[in-house]
C-alpha positions as CSV (number, residue, x, y, z in Angstrom):
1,X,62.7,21.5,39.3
2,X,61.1,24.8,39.6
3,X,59.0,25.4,36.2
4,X,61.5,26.0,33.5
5,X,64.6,26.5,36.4
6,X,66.6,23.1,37.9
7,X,68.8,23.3,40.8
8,X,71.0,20.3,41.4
9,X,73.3,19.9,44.1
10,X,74.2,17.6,46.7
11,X,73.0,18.6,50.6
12,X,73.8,17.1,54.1
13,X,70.2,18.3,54.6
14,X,67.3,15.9,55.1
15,X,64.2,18.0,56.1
16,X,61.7,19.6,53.4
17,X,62.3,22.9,54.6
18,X,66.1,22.8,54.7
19,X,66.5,21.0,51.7
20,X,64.7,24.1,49.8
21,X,66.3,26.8,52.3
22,X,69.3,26.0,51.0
23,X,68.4,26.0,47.0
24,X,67.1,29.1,48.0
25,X,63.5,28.5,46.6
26,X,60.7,29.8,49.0
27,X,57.1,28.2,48.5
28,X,53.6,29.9,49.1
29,X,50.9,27.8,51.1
30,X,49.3,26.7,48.7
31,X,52.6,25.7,46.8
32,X,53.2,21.7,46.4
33,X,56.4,19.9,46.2
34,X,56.9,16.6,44.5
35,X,59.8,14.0,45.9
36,X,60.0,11.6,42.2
37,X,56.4,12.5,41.3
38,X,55.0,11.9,44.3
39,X,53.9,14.6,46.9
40,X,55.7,15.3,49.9
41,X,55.3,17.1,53.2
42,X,57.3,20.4,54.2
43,X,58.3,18.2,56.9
44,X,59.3,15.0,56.2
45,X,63.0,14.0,56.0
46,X,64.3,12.6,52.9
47,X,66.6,9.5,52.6
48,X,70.5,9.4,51.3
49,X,69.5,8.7,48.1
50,X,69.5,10.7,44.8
51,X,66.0,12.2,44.1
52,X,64.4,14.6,42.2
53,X,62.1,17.2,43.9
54,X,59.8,19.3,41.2
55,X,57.8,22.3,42.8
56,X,54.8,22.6,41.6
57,X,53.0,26.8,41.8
58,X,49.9,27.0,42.9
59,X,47.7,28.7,39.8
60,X,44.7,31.1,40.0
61,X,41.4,28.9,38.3
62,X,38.0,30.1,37.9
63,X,35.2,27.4,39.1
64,X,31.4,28.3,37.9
65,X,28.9,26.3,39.6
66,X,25.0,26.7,39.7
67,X,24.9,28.6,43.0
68,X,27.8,31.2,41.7
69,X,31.5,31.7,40.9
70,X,34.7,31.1,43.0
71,X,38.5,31.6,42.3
72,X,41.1,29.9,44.1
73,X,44.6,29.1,43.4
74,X,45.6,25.8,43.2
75,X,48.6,23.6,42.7
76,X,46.7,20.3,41.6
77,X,47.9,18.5,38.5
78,X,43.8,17.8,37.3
79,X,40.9,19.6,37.2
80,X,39.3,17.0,39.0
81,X,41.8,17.3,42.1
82,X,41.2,21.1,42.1
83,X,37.8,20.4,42.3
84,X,38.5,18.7,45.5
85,X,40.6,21.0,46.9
86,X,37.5,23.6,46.7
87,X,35.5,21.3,48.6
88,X,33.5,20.1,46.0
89,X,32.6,16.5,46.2
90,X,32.5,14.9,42.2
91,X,30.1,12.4,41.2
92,X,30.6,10.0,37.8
93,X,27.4,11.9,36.5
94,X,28.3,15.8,37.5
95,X,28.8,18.3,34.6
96,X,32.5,18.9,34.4
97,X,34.1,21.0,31.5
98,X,36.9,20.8,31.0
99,X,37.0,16.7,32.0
100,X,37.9,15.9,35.3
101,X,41.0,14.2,34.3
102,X,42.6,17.3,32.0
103,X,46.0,18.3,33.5
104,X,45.8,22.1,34.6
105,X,49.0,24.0,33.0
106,X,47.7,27.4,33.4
107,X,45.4,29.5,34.8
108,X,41.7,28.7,33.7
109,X,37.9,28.6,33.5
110,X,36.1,25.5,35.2
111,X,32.7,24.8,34.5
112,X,31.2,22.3,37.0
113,X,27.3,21.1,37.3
114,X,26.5,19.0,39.7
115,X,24.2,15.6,39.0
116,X,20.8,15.8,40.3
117,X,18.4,13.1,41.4
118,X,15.4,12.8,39.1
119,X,12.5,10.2,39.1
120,X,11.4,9.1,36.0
121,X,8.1,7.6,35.5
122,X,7.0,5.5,32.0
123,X,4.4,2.6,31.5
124,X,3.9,2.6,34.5
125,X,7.3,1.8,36.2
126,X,9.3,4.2,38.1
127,X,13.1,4.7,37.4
128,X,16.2,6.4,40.3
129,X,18.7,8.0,37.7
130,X,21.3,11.3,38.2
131,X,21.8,13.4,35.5
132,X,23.7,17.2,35.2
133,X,22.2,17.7,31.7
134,X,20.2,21.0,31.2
135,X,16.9,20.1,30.1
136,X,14.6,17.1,30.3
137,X,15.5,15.7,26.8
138,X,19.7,15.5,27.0
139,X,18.7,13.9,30.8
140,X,16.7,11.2,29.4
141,X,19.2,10.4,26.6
142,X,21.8,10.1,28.9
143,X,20.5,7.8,31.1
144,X,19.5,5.7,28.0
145,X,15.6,7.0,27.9
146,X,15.6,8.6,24.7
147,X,12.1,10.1,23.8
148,X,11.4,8.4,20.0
149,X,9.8,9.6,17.5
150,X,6.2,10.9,18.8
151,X,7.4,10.1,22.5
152,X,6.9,13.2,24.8
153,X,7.7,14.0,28.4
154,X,6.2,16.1,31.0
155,X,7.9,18.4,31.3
156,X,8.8,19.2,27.6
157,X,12.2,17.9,26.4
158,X,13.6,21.5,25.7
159,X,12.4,22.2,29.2
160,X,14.8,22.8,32.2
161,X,15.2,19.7,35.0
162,X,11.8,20.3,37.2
163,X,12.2,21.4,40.5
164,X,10.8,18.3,41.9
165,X,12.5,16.2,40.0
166,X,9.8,14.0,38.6
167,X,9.5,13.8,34.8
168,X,7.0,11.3,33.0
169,X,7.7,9.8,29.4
170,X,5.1,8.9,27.3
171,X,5.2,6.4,24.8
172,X,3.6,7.5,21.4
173,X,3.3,4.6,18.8
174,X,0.6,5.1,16.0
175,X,-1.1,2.6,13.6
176,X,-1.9,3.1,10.2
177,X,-5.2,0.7,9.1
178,X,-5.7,0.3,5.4
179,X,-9.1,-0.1,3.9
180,X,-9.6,-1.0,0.0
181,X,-12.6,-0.3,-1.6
182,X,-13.1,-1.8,-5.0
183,X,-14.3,0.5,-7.9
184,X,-17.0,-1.3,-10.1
185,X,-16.1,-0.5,-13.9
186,X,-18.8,0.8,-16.5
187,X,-20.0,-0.9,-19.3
188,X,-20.3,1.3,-22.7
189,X,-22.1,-0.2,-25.4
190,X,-21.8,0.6,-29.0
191,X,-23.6,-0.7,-32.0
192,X,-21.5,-2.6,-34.6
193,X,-22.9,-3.0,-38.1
194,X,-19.8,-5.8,-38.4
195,X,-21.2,-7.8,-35.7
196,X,-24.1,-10.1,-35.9
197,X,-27.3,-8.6,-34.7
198,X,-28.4,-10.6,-31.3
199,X,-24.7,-11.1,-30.4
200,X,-22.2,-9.0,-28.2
201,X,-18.3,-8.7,-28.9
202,X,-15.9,-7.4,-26.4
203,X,-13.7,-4.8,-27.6
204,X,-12.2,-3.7,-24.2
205,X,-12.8,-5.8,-21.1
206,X,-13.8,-3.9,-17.9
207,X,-11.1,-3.6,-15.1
208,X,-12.1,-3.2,-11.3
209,X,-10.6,0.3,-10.0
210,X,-9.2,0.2,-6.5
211,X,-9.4,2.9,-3.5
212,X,-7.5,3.4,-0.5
213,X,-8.4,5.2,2.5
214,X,-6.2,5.2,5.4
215,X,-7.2,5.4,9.2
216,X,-4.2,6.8,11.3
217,X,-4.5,5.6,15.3
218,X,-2.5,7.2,17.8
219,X,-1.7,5.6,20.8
220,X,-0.1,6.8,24.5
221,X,1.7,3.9,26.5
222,X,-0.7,1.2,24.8
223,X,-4.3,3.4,25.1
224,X,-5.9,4.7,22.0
225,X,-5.9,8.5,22.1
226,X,-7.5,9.7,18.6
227,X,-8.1,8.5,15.7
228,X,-7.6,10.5,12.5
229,X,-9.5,9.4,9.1
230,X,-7.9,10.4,6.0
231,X,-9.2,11.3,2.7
232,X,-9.5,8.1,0.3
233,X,-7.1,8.1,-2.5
234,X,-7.7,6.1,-6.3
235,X,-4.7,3.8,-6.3
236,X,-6.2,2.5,-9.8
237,X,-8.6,3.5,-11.9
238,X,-11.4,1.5,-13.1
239,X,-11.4,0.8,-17.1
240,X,-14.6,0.8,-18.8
241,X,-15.6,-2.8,-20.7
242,X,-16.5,-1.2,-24.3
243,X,-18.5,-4.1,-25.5
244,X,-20.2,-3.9,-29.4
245,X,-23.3,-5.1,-29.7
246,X,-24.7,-6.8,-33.5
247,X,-26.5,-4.5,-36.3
248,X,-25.6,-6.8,-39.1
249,X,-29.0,-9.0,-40.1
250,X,-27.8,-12.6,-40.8
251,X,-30.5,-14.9,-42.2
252,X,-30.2,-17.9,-41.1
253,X,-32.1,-21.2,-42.2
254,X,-33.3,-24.2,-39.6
255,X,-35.7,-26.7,-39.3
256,X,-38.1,-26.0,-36.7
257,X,-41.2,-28.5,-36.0
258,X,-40.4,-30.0,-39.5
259,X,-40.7,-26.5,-41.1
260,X,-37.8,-25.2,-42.8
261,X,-37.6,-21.3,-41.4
262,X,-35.2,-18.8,-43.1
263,X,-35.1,-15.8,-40.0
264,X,-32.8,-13.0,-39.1
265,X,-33.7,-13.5,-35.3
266,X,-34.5,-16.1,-32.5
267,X,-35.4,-14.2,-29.5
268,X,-36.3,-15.3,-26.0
269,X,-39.8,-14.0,-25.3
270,X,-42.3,-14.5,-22.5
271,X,-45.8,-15.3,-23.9
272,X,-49.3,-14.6,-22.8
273,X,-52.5,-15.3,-24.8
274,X,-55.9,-13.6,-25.5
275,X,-58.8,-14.2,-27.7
276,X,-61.4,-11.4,-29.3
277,X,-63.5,-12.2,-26.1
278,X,-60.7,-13.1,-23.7
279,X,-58.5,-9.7,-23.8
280,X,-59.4,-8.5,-20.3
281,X,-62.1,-5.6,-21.4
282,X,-66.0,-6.0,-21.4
283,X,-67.4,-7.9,-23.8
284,X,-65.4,-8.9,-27.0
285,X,-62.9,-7.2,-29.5
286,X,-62.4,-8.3,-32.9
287,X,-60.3,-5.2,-34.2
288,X,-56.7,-4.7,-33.9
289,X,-54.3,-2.2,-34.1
290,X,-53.1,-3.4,-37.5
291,X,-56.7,-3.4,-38.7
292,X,-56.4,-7.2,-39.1
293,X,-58.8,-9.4,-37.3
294,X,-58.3,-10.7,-34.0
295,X,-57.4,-14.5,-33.8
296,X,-55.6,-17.2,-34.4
297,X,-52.4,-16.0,-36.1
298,X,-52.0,-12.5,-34.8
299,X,-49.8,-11.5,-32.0
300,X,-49.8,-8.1,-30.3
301,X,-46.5,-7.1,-28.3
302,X,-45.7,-3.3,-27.1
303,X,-46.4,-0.4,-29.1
304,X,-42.8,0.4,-28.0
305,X,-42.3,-2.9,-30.1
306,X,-45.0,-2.3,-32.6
307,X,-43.9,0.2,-34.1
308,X,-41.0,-1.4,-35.7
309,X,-42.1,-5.1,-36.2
310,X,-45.9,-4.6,-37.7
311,X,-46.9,-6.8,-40.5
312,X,-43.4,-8.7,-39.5
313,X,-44.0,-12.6,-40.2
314,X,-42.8,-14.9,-37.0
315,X,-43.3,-18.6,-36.2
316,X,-43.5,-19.6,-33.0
317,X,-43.2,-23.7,-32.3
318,X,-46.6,-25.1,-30.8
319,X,-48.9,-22.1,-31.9
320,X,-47.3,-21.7,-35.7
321,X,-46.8,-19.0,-38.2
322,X,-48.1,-14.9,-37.5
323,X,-48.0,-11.6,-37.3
324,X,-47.2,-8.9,-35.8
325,X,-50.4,-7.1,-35.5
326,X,-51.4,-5.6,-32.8
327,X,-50.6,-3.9,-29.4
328,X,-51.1,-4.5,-25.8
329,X,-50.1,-3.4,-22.4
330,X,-46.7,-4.5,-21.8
331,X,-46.1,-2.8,-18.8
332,X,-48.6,-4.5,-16.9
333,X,-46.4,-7.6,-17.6
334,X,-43.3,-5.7,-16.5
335,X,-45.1,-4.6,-12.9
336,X,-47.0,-7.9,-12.5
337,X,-44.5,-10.3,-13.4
338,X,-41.3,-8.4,-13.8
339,X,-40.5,-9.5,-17.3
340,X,-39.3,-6.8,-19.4
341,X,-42.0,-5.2,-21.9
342,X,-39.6,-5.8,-24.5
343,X,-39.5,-9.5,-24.2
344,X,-43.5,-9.5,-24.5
345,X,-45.8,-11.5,-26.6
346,X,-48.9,-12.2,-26.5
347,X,-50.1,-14.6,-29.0
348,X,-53.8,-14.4,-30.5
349,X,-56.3,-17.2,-30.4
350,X,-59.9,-17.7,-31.7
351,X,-62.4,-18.0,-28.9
352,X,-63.0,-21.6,-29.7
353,X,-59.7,-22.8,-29.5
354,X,-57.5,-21.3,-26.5
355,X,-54.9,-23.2,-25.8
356,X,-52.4,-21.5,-22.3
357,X,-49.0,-21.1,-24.4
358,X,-48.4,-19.0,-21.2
359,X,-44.2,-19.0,-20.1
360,X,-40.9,-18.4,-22.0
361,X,-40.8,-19.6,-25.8
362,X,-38.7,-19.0,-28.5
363,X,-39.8,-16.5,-31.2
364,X,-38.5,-16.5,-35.1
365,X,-38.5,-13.4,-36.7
366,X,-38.7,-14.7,-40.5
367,X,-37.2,-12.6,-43.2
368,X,-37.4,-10.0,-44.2
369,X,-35.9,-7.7,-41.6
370,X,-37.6,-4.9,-41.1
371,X,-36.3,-1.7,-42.0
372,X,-35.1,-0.9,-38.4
373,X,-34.9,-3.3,-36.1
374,X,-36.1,-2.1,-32.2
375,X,-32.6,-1.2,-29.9
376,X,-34.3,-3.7,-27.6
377,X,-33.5,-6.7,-30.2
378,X,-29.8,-5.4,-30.9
């Protein structure tokens, strides 16, 4: 067989040479001949048996390596073995395109890159690996060192193999902390002239809002390298409790003491007394702001109070039944104590009979209800 031509005949000749002498084919050095696919020497001598002898031309290839471009012409059945026949030793690792093992039919292009030695360096540990890849990245994939993620290497990934041969990876992991941050809800109040004065309804209750903020760590094999806090975000918005409070006077009827009240309002109120010559001034003061006397039976509370509730009847259990009727300095309570001046009384006594009432009492309000009724009191 010589490419598309057979010869077959029968020959007395046992020598290469002869053999094709005779079928009058002629072979160039670099020419191979195959005895039943398997190669043969020029000069060996053939036993009396029937075989078939394929020639195989020698072809012109192209081989582009790093360090320049060669042609030779070669008669080998892979790329690999023309490889070889250049002189070029081949590693598992080296660059070969096309693939070693691709039959050569025709004359062709060989690209071949040869593997190179590289130290890798991560956490730490030191790792021996070839590689033929072009840059650092496609190196470290193929030897199963993929850079993840944030990873990076020194050189760059897209970078060319260093010179030296050393790269380093570096690990990159990050953390992401959460913080929440509760968001206290407001209360709104509104007066309700269906509710009973002295007494709250909800109409909404209050929700807690929630915020978020978010604290991103970045770390490089294991060591904290920044840390990054990011702008807090309202996952939930806080609802406002909407909560009514009473307008509507009730009068309500009790026994108190053994006295049958009718009032439209028990309040809580802390209680201080005075007489005309007990009221903390020089000297003695029988005149009140309501133009009644001082004594026994009137009570002063703040003019903030005052204003509203003069001349309104009360009964307070141990002292009795009195009046509003007069003012005093509520906020000296308020700084001294730290009661509010709107839960203020103090109850009026004659000089002879002082009796300390001093403390928290209870305080009818007897109807009628005033006009207005102080916010204070809602």
């Amino acid at each position: 067989m010589d490419g598309e031509q057979s010869h077959t005949f029968v020959t007395d000749e046992r020598i290469m040479t002869d053999i094709l002498a005779e079928a009058g084919i002629s072979l160039s050095p670099v020419d191979q001949i195959f005895v039943d696919g398997m190669p043969y020497s020029m000069n060996q001598s053939l036993p009396s048996l029937f075989h078939t002898l394929d020639v195989r031309r020698a072809i012109p290839i192209r081989i582009i390596t790093p360090r320049g471009e060669q042609e030779i012409s070669t008669s080998a059945s892979t790329v690999g073995e023309a490889l070889q026949e250049a002189g070029i030793q081949l590693y598992a690792t080296d660059f070969i395109d096309p693939p070693a093992n691709k039959a050569i039919f025709e004359s062709q292009q060989i690209i071949y890159r040869p593997a190179r030695d590289l130290i890798v360096s991560t956490r730490g540990a030191s790792l021996h690996i070839r590689s033929s890849a072009q840059t650092v990245g496609a190196a470290l994939a193929g030897a199963g060192i993929p850079l993840i993620g944030l990873d990076f290497s020194l050189p760059a990934g897209t970078e060319a193999l260093p010179e030296d041969g050393t790269i380093q990876v570096v690990r990159v992991s990050q953390e992401l902390k959460l913080a929440h941050r509760p968001i206290p809800f407001e209360t709104e109040t509104r007066s309700s002239p269906d509710v009973e004065l002295g007494t709250q309804e909800t109409v909404q209750p209050g929700k807690t809002g929630l915020a978020i903020s978010r604290t991103r760590i970045l770390y490089e094999d294991g060591v904290e390298v920044s840390r990054v806090n990011e702008a807090e975000s309202v996952v939930r918005q806080p609802q406002t409790r909407i909560v009514n409070t009473g307008a509507k006077i009730v009068v309500k009827t009790a026994t108190i003491d053994g006295v049958v009240l009718d009032y439209w309002r028990a309040y809580e109120m802390y209680a201080t007394i005075y007489s005309p010559c007990n009221s903390g001034i020089n000297g003695c003061s029988y005149g009140t702001a309501s133009g009644l006397p001082a004594g026994k039976g009137v009570v002063a509370v703040d003019p903030a109070m005052f204003s509203y509730l003069q001349g309104t009847q009360i009964y307070v259990p141990g002292y009795g039944f009195a009046v509003v009727g007069d003012v005093g300095g509520g906020y000296i309570v308020e700084d001294l104590i730290g009661v509010s001046r709107y839960r203020w009384i103090d109850l009026g006594f004659d000089d002879n009979n002082l009796v300390d009432m001093t403390g928290w009492l209870t305080v009818y309000f007897l109807a009628p209800a005033p006009a207005t009724v102080p916010p204070s009191m809602y």
